[in-house]
N, C-alpha and C positions, 0 to 999 in steps of 0.2 A: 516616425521611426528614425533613431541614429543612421547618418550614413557614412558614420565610422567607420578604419580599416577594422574588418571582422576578424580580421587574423590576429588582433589583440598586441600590441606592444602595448609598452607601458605608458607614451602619450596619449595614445590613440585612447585609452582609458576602456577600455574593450574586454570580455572574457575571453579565457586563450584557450585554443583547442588544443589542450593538453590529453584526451580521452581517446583513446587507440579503440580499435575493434573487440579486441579485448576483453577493453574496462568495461562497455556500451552493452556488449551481451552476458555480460555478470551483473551488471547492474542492472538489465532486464529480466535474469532471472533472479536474482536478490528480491526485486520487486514482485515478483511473483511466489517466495515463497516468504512470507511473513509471517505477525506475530497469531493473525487470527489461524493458520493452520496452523500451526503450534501449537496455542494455547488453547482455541478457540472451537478447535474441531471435536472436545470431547462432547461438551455441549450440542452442540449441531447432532453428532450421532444419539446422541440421549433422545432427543426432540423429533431425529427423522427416523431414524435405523438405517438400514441398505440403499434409503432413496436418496439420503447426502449424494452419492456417488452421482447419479443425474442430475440435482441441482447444479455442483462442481461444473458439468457438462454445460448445462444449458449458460451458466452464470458467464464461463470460460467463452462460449461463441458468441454473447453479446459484447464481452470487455473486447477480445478481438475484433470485433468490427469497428467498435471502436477507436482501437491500435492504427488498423487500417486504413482510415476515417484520417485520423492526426497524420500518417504518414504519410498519405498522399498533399495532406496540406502543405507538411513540413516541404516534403520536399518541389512543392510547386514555387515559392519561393524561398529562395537557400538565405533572405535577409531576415527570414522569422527565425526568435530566438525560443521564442515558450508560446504557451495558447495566449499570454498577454499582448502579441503582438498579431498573431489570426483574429483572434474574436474583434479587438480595436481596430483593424484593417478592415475584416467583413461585416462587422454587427456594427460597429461603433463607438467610441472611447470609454462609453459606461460600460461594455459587454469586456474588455479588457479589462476596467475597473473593477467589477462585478467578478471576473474570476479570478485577476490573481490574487484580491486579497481574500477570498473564497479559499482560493488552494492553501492559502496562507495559514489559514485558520484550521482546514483539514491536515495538516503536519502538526501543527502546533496541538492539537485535540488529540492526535495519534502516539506525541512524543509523549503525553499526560501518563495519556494510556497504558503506553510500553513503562513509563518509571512507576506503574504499580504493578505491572507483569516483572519487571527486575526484581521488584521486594520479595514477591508471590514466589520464582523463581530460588531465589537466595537463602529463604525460608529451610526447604530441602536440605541447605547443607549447615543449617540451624536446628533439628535435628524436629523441623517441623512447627518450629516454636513461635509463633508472630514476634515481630520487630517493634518494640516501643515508638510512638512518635516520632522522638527525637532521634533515632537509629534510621527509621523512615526517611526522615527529611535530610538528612546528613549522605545517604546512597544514593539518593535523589542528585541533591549538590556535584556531588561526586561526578555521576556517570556525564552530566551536563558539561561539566569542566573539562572529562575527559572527550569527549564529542566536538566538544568544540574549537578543544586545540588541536583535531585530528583535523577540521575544516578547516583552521585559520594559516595552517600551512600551505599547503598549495592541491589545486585544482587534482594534481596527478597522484600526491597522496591520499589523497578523497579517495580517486580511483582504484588506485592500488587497493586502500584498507575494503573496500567495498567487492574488491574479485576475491581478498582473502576469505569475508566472511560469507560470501555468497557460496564459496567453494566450501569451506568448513559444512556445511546446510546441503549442499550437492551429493559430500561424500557420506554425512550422514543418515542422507534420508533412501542411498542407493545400500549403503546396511542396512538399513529396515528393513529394504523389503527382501534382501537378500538371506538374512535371517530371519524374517517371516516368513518364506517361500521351505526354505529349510525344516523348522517347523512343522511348516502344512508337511510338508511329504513324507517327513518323519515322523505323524503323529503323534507329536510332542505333547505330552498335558502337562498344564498351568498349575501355578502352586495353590489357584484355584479349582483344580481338578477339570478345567474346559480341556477338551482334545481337539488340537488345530484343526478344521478344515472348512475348505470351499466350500461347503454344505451350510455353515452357518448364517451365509448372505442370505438363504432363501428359508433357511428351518426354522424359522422362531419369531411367525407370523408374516413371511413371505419379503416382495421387495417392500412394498410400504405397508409396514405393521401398523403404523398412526393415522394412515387412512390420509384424506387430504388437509386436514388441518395440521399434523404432522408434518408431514411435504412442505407446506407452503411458511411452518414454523422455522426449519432449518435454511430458509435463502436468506433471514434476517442476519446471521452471525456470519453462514459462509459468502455474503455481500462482502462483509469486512477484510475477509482472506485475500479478493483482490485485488482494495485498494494499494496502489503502488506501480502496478505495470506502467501508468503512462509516466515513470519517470522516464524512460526512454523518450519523451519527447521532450522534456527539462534539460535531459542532457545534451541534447540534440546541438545545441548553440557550441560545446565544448567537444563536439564530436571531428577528429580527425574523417574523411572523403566520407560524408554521412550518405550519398546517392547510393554508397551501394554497402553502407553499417546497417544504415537505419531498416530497410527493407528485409534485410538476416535476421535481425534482432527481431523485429515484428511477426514474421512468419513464423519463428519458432516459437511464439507464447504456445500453440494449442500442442504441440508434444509437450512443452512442460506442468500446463496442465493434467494434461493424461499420465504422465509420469509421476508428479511431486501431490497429486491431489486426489486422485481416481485411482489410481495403482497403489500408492502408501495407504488409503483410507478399506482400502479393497482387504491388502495383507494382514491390517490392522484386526478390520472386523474376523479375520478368517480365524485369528490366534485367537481373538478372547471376542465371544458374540457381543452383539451391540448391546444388550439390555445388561450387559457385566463392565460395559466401559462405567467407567470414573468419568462424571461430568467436569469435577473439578479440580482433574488433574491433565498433564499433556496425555495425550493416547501414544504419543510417541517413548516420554519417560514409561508408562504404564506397561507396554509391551514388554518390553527389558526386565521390566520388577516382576513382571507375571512370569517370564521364562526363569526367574528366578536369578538374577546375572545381574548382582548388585553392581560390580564397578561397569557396566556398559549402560545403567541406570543412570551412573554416575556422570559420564561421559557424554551421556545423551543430554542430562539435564545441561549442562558446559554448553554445549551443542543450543540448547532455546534460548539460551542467556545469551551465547554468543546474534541470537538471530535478530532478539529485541534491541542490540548493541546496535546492530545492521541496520533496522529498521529507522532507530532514531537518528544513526548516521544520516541515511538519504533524507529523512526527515530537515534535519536540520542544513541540508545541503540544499534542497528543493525550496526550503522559505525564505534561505538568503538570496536565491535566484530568484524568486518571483520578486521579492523589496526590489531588489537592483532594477529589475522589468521597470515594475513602475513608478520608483523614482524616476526614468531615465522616458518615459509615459509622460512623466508630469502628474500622475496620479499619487505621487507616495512623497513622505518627506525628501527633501535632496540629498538628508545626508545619508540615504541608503542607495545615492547612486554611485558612491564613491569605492574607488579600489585600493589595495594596497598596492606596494612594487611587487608583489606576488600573484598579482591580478585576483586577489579574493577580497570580496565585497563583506568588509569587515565590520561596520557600525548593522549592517544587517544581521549581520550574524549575531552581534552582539544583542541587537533586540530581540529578535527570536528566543537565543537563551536566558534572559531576563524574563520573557512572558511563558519560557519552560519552568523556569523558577516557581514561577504559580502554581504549577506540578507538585514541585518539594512542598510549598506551603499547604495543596489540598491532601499531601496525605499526610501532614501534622494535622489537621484539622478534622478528615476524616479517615479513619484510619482503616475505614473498611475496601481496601483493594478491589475486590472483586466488582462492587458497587460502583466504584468510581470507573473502574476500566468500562462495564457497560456500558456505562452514560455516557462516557468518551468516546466509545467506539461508534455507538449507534449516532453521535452528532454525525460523528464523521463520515459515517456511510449515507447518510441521508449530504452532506455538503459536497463527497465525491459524487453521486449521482448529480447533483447540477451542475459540476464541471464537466462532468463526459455528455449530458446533456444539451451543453453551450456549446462545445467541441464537434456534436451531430449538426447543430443549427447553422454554425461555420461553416460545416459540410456544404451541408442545403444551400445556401450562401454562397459559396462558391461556384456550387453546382451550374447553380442556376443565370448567375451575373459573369461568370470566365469561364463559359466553353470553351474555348482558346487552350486554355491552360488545361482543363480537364482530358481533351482529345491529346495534346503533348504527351500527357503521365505514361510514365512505364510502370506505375506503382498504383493501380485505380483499386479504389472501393470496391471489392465484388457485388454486384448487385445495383450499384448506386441509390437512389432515392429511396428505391423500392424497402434497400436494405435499412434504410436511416429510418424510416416510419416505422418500423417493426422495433427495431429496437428502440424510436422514443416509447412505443405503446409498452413495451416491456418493462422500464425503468418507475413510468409512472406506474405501473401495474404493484413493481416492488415496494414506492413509493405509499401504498396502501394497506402491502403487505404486512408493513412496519408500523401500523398503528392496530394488528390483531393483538399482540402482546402488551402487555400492561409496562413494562421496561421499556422496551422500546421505543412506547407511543408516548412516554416520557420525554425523552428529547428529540423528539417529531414536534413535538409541542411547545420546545423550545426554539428548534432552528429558527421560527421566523421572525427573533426578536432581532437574529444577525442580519436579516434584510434592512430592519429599521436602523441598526447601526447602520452599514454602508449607505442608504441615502442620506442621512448626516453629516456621514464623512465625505461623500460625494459632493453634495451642498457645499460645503466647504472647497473642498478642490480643486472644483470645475471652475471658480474666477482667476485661479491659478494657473487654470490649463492655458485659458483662454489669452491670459496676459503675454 
């Protein structure tokens, strides 16, 4: 590891802690509220009914331990910049290799995803009309260029645009439910004739209508929902006094899951029962249309486009950070360990949006959104699952080789070990889950052709490292 000044001048060739308390906890909840609760959660309630609401739960206090897990790592030494520098410190230079360009992959799969959710989204004010190819791949272009120059500026602009649209997503999803509550107590009926109320979670074949195959249908899509939380430890390196950010930011994931995930999906079902949601549409737009309130229909759809803008921000901010890692590993070409006089790691970035481009090109080629977002989303939830699973093993790791350091923490794992075995057993558990469905098990089927890529590239590197 660099034992470069951390505070970042511009010799020092360093990233600068340009990220206030601020930024760190909009950025932690930005990451918490993404494209798959937006887009993703009509699906999940079609597939669960009422028991989405406990999956959310359960999925929420395994990613937190998780959280927890990075947190104490992060802050046991203040020279780790991302999990590229934990995992190669306690596992070894391939477990660094192995995940950052893993995490790399999972943004890049994610940004795919979001530029057929922008089309899907865009569509709406198309007056529902699909986008030719070439309209396709031109919006695509577009939002890539625009993302990028929001990155290639600076570290604190990032931040900035990431607390705006995190907060845009805060204040529209506390109307929901505020207007859904409303609603409920007014016994509002839908232009579908439903009459709001509490009574629908349980009336119309109780919590789990679909029985357990049901249940265990819906942790596939809401997996998706929360990849993103551990960008709070991505940011962690750019983070102003992170001893006492990082442990706020972390501790607060499980109220905004119960807020943005369990309470919005709660209100949702209350106004229009689960077997009348729209699989393929937002439940968020859907609500508004159902109360009949075209311009807050309007507003709201702004409101998901603004979220996938969000998403592919951190995306594309999180792949330039891992390149810069491991170039600077010895793991990645050199010229992604390079900075501008802006301290942003520009040739990475630049490759990133070049392999998003592949995005513009897969939907000139296939033009079917919905398909492709699947397959994009499900790689990706199966490649976040063995990142959060590298990140428990570091744990363990740690655990076990620096009691030292463990007994110091003011920020411990609850539970320690005990907690780390449960939730690997959990992960692989969902890890199964995801080959019941026929989509899914699709690229489950795929991921392990990107192991064979990385030992290739690995092959390759490791006389690099070595020299």
């Amino acid at each position: 590891m660099s034992n470069q000044n951390i505070n970042g001048s511009h010799h020092s060739g360093e990233l600068q802690k340009s990220l206030s308390n601020r930024h760190l906890q909009l950025i932690a909840i930005g990451g918490a509220i993404g494209t798959g609760l937006f887009m993703g959660s009509g699906k999940t309630i079609s597939l669960a009914g009422p028991s989405i609401l406990f999956i959310y739960m359960i999925i929420g206090v395994m990613v937190f331990f998780v959280m927890r897990a990075l947190g104490e790592l992060l802050l046991s030494n203040l020279e780790y910049k991302s999990f590229i520098d934990i995992t190669t410190d306690l596992i070894g230079p391939w477990a660094g290799y192995f995940i950052g360009w893993t995490y790399w992959l999972c943004w890049i799969s994610i940004g795919i995803a979001d530029l057929s959710a922008i089309i899907n989204y865009l569509q709406f004010f198309n007056n529902g009309v699909p986008f030719s190819p070439q309209e396709s791949a031109l919006i695509c272009v577009a939002s890539i260029f625009f993302i990028m120059g929001l990155n290639l500026v600076t570290v604190k602009l990032f931040g900035e645009m990431e607390f705006w649209f995190a907060l845009v997503k805060i204040i529209a999803i506390v109307v929901l439910i505020a207007v859904g509550l409303w609603m409920v107590f007014t016994g509002f009926t839908s232009t579908s004739g439903d009459i709001a109320s509490f009574t629908h979670l349980w009336s119309n074949g109780g919590l789990f209508p679909k029985g357990l195959d049901g249940f265990l249908a819906g942790f596939q899509i809401a997996m998706f929902a929360f990849v993103g939380v551990e960008l709070v430890g991505t940011t962690a390196a750019e983070t102003q006094d992170p001893e006492r950010n990082l442990p706020k930011a972390v501790n607060s994931i499980p109220v905004r899951i119960i807020i943005f995930y369990v309470v919005s999906l709660m209100i949702v079902m209350s106004v229009t029962p689960w077997n009348h949601v729209n699989p393929n549409m937002s439940p968020f737009v859907g609500l508004f249309s159902q109360a009949g309130i075209a311009a807050a229909a309007i507003i709201m759809n702004l409101v998901v486009l603004s979220s996938v803008m969000s998403s592919m921000n951190s995306g594309v901010f999180s792949t330039s950070r891992m390149l810069f890692g491991l170039s600077r590993e010895g793991q990645g070409p050199k010229l992604f360990g390079k900075l501008t006089s802006r301290h942003v790691p520009a040739n990475a970035l630049y490759f990133s949006a070049l392999c998003l481009l592949g995005g513009a090109a897969l939907q000139y080629f296939v033009p079917d959104t919905v398909k492709a977002f699947t397959l994009a989303t499900t790689l990706s939830t199966v490649l976040f699952i063995c990142v959060w699973l590298m990140i428990i093993w570091s744990y363990i790791v740690y655990y076990k080789t620096r009691p030292e350091l463990h007994a110091q923490s003011k920020f411990k794992m609850p539970g320690g070990l005990f907690t780390c075995w449960i939730v690997i057993l959990f992960f692989i558990i969902m890890l199964y889950v995801l080959s019941l469905e026929p989509d899914t098990f699709q690229a489950l089927k795929v991921s392990p052709m990107w192991l064979i890529i990385l030992c290739i590239g690995y092959f390759f590197l490791k006389p690099k490292k070595k020299k």
